[in-house]
N, CA, C, O and CB atoms as a CASP TS submission, in Angstrom:
PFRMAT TS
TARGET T0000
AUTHOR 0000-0000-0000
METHOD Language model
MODEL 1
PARENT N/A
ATOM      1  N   UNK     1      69.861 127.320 101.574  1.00  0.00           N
ATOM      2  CA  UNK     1      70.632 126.392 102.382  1.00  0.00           C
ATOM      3  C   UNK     1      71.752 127.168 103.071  1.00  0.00           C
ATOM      4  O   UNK     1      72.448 127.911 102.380  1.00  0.00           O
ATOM      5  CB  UNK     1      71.203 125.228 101.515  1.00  0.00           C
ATOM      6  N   UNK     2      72.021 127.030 104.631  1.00  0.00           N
ATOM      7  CA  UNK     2      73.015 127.811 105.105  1.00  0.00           C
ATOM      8  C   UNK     2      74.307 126.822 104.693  1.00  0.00           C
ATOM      9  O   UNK     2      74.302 125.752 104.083  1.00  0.00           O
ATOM     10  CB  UNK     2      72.795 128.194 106.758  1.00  0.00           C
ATOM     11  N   UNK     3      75.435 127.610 105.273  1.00  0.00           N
ATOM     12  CA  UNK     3      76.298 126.893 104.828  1.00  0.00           C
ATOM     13  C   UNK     3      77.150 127.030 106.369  1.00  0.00           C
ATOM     14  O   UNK     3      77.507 128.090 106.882  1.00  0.00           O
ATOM     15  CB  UNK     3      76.936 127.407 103.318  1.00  0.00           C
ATOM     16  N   UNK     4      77.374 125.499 106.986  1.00  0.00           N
ATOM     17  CA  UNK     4      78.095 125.689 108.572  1.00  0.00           C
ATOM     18  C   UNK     4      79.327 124.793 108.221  1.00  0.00           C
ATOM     19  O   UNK     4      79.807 124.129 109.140  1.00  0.00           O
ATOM     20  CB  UNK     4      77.049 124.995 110.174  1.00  0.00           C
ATOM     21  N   UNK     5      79.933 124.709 106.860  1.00  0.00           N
ATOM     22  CA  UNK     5      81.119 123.817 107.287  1.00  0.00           C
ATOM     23  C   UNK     5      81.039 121.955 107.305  1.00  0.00           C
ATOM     24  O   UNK     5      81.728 120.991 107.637  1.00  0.00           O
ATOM     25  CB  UNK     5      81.382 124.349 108.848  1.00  0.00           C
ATOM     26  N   UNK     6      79.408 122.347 106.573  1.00  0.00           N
ATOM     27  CA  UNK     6      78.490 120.892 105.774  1.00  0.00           C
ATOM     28  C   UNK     6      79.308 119.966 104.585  1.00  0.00           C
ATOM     29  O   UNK     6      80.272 120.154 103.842  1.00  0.00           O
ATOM     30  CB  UNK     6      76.950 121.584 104.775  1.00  0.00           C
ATOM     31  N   UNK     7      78.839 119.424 104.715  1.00  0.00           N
ATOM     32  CA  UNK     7      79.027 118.366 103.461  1.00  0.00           C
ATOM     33  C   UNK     7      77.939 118.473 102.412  1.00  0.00           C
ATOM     34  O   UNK     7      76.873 118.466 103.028  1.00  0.00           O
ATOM     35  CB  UNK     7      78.999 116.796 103.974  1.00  0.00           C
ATOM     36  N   UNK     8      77.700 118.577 101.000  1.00  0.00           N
ATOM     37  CA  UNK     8      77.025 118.850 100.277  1.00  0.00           C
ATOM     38  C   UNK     8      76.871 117.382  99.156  1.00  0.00           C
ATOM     39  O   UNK     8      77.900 116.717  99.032  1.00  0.00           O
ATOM     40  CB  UNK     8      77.521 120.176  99.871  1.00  0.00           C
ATOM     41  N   UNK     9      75.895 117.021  98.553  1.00  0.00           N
ATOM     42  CA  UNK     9      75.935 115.532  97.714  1.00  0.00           C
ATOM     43  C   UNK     9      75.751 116.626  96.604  1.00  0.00           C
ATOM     44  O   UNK     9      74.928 117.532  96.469  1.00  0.00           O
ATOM     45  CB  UNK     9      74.559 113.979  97.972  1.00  0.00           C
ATOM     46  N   UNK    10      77.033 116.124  95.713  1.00  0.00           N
ATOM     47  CA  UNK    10      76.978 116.831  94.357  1.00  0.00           C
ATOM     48  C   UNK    10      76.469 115.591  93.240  1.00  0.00           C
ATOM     49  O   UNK    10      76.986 114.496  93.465  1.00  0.00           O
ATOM     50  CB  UNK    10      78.664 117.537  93.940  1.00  0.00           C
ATOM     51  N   UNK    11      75.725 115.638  92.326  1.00  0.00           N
ATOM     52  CA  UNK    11      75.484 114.818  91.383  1.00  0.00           C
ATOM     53  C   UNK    11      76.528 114.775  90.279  1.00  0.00           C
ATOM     54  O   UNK    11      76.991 115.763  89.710  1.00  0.00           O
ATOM     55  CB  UNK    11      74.279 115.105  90.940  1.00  0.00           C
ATOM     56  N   UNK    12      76.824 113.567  90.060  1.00  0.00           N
ATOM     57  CA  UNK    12      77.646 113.285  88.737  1.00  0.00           C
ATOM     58  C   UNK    12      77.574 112.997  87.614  1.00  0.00           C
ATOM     59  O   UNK    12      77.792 111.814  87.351  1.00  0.00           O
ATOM     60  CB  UNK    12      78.189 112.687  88.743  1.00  0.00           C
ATOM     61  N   UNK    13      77.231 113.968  86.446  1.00  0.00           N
ATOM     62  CA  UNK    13      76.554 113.042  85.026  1.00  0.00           C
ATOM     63  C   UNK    13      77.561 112.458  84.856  1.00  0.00           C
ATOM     64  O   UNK    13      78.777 112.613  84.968  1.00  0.00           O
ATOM     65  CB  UNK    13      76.018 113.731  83.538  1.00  0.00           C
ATOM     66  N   UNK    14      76.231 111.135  84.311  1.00  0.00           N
ATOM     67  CA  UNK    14      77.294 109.555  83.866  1.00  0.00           C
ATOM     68  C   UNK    14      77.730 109.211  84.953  1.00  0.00           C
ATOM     69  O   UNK    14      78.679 108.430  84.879  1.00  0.00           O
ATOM     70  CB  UNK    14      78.753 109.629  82.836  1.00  0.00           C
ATOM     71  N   UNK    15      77.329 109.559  86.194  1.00  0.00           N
ATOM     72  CA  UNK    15      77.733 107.828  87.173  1.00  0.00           C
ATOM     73  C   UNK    15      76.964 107.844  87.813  1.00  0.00           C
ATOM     74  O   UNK    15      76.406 108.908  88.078  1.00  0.00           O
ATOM     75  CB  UNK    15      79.031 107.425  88.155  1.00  0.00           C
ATOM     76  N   UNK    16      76.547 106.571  88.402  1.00  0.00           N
ATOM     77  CA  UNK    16      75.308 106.237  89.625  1.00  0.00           C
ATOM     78  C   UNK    16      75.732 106.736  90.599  1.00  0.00           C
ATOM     79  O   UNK    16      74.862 106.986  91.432  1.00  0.00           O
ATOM     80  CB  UNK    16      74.920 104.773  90.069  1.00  0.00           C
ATOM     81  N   UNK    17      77.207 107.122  90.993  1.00  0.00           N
ATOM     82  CA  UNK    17      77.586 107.356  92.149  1.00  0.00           C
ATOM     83  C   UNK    17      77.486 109.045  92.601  1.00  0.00           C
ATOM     84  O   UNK    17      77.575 109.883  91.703  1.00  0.00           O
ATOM     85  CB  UNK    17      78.932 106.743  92.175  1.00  0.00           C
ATOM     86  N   UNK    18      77.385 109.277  93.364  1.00  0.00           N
ATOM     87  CA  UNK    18      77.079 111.201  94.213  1.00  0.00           C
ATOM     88  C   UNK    18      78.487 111.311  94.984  1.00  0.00           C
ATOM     89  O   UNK    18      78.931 110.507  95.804  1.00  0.00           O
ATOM     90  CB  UNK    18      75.335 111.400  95.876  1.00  0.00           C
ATOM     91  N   UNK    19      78.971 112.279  94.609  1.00  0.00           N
ATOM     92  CA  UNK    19      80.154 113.195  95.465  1.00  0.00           C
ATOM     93  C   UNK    19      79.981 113.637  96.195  1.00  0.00           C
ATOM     94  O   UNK    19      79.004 114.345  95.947  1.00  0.00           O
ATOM     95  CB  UNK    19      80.750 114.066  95.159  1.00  0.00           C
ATOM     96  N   UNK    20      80.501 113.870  97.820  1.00  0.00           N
ATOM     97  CA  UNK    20      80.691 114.436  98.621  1.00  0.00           C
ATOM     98  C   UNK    20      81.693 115.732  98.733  1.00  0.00           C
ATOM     99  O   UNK    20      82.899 115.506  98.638  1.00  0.00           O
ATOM    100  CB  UNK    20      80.825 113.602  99.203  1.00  0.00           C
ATOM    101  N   UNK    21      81.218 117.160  98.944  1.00  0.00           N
ATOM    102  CA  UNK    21      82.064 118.068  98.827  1.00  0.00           C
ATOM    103  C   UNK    21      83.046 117.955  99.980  1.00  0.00           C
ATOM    104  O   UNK    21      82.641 117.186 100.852  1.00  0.00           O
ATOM    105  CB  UNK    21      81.411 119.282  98.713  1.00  0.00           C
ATOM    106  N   UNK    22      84.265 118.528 100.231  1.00  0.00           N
ATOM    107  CA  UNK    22      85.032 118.689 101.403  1.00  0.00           C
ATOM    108  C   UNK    22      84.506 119.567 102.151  1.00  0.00           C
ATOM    109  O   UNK    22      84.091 120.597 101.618  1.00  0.00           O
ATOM    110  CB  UNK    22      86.283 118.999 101.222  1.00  0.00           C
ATOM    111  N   UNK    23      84.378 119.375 103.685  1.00  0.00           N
ATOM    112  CA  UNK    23      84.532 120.343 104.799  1.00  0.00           C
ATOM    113  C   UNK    23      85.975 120.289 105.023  1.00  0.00           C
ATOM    114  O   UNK    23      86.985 119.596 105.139  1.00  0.00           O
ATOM    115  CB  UNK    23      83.680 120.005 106.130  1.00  0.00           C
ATOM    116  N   UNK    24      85.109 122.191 105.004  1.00  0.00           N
ATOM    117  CA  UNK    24      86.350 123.081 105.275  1.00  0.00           C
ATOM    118  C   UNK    24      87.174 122.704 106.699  1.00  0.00           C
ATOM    119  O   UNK    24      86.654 122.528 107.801  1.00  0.00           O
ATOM    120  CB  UNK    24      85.811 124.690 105.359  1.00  0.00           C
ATOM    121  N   UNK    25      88.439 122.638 106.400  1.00  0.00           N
ATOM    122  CA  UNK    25      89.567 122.522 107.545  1.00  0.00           C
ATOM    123  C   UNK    25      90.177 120.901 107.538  1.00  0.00           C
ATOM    124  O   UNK    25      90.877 120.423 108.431  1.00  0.00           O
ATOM    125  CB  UNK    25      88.797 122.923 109.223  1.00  0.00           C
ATOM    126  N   UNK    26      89.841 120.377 106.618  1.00  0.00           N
ATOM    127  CA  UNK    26      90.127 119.183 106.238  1.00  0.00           C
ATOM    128  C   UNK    26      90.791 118.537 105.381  1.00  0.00           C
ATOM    129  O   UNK    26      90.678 119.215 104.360  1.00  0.00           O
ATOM    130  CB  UNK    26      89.477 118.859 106.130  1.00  0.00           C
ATOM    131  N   UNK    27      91.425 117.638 105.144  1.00  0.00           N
ATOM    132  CA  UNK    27      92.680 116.998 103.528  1.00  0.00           C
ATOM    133  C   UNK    27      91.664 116.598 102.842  1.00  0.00           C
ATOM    134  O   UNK    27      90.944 115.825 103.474  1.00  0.00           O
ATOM    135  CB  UNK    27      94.063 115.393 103.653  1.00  0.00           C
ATOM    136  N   UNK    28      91.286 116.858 101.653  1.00  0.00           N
ATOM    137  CA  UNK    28      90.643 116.819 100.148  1.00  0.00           C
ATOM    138  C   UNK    28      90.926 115.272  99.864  1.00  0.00           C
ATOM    139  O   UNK    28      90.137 114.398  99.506  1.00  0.00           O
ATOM    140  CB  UNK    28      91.474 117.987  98.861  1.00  0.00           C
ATOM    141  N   UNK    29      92.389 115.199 100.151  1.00  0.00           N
ATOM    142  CA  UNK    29      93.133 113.913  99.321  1.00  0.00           C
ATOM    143  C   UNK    29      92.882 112.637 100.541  1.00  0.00           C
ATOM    144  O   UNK    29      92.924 112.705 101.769  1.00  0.00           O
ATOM    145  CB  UNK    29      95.223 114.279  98.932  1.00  0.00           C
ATOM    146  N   UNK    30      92.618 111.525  99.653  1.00  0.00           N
ATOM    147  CA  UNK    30      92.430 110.036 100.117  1.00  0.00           C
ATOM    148  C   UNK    30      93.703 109.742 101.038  1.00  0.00           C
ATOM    149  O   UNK    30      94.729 110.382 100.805  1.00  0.00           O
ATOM    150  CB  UNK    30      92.353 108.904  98.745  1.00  0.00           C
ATOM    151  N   UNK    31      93.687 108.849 102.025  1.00  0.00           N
ATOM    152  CA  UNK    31      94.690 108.450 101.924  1.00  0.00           C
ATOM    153  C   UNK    31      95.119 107.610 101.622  1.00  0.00           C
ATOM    154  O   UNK    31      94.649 106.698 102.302  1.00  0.00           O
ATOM    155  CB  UNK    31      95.006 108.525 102.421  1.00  0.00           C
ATOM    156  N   UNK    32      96.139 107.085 100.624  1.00  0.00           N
ATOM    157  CA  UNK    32      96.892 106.080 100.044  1.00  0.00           C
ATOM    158  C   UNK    32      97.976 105.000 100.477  1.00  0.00           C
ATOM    159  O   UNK    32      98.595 105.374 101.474  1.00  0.00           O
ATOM    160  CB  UNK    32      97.351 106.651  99.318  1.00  0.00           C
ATOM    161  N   UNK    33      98.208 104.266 100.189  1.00  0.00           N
ATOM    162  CA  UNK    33      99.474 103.067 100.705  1.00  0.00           C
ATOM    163  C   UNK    33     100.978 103.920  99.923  1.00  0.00           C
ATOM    164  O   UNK    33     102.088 103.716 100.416  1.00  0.00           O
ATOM    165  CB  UNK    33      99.090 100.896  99.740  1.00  0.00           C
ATOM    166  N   UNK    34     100.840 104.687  98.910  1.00  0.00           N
ATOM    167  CA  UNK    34     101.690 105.214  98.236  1.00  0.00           C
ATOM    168  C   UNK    34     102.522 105.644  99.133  1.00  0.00           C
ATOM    169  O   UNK    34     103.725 105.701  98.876  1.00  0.00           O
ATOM    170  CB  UNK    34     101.277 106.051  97.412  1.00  0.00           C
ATOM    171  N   UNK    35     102.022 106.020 100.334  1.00  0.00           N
ATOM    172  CA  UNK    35     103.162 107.531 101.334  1.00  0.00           C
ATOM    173  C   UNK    35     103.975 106.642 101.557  1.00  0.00           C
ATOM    174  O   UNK    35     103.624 105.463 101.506  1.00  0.00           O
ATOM    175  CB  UNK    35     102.655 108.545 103.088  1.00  0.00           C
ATOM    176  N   UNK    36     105.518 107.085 101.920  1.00  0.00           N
ATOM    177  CA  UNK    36     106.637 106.400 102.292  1.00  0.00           C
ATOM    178  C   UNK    36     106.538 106.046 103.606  1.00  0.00           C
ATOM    179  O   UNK    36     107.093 104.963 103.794  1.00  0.00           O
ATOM    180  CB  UNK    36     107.773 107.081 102.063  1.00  0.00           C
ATOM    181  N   UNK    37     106.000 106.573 104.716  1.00  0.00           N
ATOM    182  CA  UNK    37     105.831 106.039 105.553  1.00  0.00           C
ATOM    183  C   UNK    37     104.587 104.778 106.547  1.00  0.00           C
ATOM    184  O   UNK    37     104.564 104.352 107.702  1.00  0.00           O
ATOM    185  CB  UNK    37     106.101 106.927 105.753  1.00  0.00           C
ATOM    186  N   UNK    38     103.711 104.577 105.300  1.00  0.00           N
ATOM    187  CA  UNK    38     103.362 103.468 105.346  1.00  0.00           C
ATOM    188  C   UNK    38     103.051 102.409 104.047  1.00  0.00           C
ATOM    189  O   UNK    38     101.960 101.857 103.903  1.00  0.00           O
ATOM    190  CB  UNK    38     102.464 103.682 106.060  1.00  0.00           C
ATOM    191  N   UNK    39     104.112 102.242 103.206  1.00  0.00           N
ATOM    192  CA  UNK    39     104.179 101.270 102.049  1.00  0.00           C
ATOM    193  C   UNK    39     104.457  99.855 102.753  1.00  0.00           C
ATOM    194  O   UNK    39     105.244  99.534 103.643  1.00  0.00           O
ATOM    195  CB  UNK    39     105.419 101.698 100.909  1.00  0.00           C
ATOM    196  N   UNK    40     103.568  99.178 102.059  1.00  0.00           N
ATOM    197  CA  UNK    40     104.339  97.506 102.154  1.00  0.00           C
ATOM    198  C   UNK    40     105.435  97.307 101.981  1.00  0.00           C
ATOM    199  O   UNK    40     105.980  98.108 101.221  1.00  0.00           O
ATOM    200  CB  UNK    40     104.003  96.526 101.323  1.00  0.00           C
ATOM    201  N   UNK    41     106.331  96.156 102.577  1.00  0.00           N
ATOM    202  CA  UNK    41     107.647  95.769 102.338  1.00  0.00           C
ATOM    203  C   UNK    41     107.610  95.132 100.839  1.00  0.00           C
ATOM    204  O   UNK    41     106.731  94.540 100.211  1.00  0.00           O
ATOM    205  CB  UNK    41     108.164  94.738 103.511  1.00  0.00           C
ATOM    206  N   UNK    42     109.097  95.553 100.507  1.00  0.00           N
ATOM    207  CA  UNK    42     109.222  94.840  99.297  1.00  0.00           C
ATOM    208  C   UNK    42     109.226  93.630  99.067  1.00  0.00           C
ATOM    209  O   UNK    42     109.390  92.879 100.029  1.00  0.00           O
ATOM    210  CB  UNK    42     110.049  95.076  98.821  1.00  0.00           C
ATOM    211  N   UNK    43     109.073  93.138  97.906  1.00  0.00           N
ATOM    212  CA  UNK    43     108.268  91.278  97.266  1.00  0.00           C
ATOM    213  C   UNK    43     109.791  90.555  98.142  1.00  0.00           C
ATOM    214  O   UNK    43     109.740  89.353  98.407  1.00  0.00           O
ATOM    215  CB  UNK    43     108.207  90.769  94.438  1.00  0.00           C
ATOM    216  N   UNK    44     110.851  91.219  98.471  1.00  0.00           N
ATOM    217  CA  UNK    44     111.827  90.246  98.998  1.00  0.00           C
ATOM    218  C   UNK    44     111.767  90.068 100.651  1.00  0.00           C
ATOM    219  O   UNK    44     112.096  89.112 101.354  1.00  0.00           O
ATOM    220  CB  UNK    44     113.297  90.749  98.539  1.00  0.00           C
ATOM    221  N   UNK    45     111.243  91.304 100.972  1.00  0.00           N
ATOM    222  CA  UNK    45     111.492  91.126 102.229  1.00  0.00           C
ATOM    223  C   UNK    45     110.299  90.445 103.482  1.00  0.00           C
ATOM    224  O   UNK    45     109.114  90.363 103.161  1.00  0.00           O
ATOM    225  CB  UNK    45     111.909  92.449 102.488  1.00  0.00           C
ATOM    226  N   UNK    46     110.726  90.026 104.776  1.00  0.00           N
ATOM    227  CA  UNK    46     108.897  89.064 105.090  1.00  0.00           C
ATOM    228  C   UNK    46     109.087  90.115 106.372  1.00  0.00           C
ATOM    229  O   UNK    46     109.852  90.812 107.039  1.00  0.00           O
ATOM    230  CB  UNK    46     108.665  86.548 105.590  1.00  0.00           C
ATOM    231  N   UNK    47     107.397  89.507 106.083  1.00  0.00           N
ATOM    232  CA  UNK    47     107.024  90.488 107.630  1.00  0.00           C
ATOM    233  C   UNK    47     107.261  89.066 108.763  1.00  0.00           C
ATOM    234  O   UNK    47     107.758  87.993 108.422  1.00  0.00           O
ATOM    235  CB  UNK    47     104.755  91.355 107.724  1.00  0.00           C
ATOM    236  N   UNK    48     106.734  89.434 110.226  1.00  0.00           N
ATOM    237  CA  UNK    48     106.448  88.577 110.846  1.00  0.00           C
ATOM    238  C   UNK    48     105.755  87.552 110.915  1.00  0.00           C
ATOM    239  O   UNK    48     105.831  86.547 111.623  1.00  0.00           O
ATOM    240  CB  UNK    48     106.324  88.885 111.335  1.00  0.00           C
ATOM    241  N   UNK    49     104.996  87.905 110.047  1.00  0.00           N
ATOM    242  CA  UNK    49     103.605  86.560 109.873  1.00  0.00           C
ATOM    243  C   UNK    49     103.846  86.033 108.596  1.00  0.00           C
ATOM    244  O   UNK    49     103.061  85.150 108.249  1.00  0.00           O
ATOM    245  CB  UNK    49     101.736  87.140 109.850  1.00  0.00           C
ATOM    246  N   UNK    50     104.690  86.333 107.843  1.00  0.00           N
ATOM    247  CA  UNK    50     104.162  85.723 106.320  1.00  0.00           C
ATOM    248  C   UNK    50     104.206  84.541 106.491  1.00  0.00           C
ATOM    249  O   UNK    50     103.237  83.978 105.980  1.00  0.00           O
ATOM    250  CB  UNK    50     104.948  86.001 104.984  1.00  0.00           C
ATOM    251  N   UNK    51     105.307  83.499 107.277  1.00  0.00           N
ATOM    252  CA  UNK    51     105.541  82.281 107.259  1.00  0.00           C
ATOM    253  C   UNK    51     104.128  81.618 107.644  1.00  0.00           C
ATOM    254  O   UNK    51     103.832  80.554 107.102  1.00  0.00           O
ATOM    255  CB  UNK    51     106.717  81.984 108.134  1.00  0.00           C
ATOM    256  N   UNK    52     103.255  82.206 108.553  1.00  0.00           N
ATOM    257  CA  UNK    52     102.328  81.677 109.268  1.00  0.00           C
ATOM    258  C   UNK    52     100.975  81.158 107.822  1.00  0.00           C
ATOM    259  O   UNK    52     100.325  80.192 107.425  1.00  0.00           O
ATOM    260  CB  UNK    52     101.872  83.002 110.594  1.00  0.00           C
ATOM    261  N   UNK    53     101.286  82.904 107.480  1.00  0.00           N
ATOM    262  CA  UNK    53      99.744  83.173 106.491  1.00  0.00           C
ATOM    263  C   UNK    53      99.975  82.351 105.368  1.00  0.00           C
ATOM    264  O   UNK    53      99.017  81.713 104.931  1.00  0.00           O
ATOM    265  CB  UNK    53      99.392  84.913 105.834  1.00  0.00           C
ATOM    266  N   UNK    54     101.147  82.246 104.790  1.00  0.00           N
ATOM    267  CA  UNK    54     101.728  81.446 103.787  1.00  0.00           C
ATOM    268  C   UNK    54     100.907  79.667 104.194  1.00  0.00           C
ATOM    269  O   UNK    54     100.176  79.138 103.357  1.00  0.00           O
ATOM    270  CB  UNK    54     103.731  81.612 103.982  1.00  0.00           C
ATOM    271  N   UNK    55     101.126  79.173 105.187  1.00  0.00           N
ATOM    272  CA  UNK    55     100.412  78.027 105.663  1.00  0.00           C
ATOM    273  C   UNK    55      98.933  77.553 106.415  1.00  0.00           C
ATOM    274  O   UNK    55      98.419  76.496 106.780  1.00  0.00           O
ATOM    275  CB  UNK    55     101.178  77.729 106.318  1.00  0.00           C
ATOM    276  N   UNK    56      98.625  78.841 106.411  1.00  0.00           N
ATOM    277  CA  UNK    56      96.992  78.726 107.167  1.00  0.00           C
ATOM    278  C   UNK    56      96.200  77.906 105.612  1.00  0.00           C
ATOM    279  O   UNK    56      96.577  78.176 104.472  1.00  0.00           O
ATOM    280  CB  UNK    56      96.026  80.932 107.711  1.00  0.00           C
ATOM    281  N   UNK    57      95.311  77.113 105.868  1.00  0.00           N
ATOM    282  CA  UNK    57      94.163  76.858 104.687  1.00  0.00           C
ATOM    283  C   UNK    57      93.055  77.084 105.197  1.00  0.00           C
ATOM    284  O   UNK    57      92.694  76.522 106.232  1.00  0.00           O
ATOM    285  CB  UNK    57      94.031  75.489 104.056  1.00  0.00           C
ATOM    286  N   UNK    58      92.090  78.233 104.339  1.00  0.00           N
ATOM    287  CA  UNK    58      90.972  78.427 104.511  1.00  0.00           C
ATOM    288  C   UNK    58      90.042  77.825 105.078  1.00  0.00           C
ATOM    289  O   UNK    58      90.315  76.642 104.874  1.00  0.00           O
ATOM    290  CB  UNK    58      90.716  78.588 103.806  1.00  0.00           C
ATOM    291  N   UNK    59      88.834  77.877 105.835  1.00  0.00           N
ATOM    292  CA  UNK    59      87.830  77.023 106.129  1.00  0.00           C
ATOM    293  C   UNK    59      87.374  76.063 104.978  1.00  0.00           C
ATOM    294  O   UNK    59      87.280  74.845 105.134  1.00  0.00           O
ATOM    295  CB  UNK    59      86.769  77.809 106.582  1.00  0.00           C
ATOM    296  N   UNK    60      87.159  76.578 104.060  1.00  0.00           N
ATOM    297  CA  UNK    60      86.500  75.667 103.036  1.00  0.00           C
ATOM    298  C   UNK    60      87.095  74.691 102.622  1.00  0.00           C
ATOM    299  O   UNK    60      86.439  73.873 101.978  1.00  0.00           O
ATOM    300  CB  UNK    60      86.166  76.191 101.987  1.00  0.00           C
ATOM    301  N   UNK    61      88.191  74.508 102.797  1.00  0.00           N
ATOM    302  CA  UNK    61      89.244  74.022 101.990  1.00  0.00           C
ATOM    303  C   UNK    61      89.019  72.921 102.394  1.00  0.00           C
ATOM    304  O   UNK    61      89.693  71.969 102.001  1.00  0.00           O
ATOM    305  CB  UNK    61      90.596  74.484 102.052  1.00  0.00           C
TER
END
């Protein structure tokens, strides 16, 4: 198998699920809600819509 900077399916004993290796030149790491510059507002503070979403009722409803 050559190798151009591919993605490779690695097998995982003990899970149904297959890993994808990293290509090279790329972030390894997920990205998360954790980073400071895009976390949710805190439980006190509202966004623009909460008032709205707070009052919509589902279709089913």
């Amino acid at each position: 198998m050559t190798d151009k900077g591919e993605q490779r399916i690695v097998r995982v004993p003990g899970s149904r699920r297959a890993r994808l290796t990293a290509v090279p030149g790329t972030d390894p790491e997920p990205e998360t809600m954790d980073k400071p510059d895009r976390a949710a507002p805190a439980s006190g503070e509202k966004g623009p819509n909460d008032d709205r979403l707070r009052q919509d009722v589902p279709p089913h409803y």
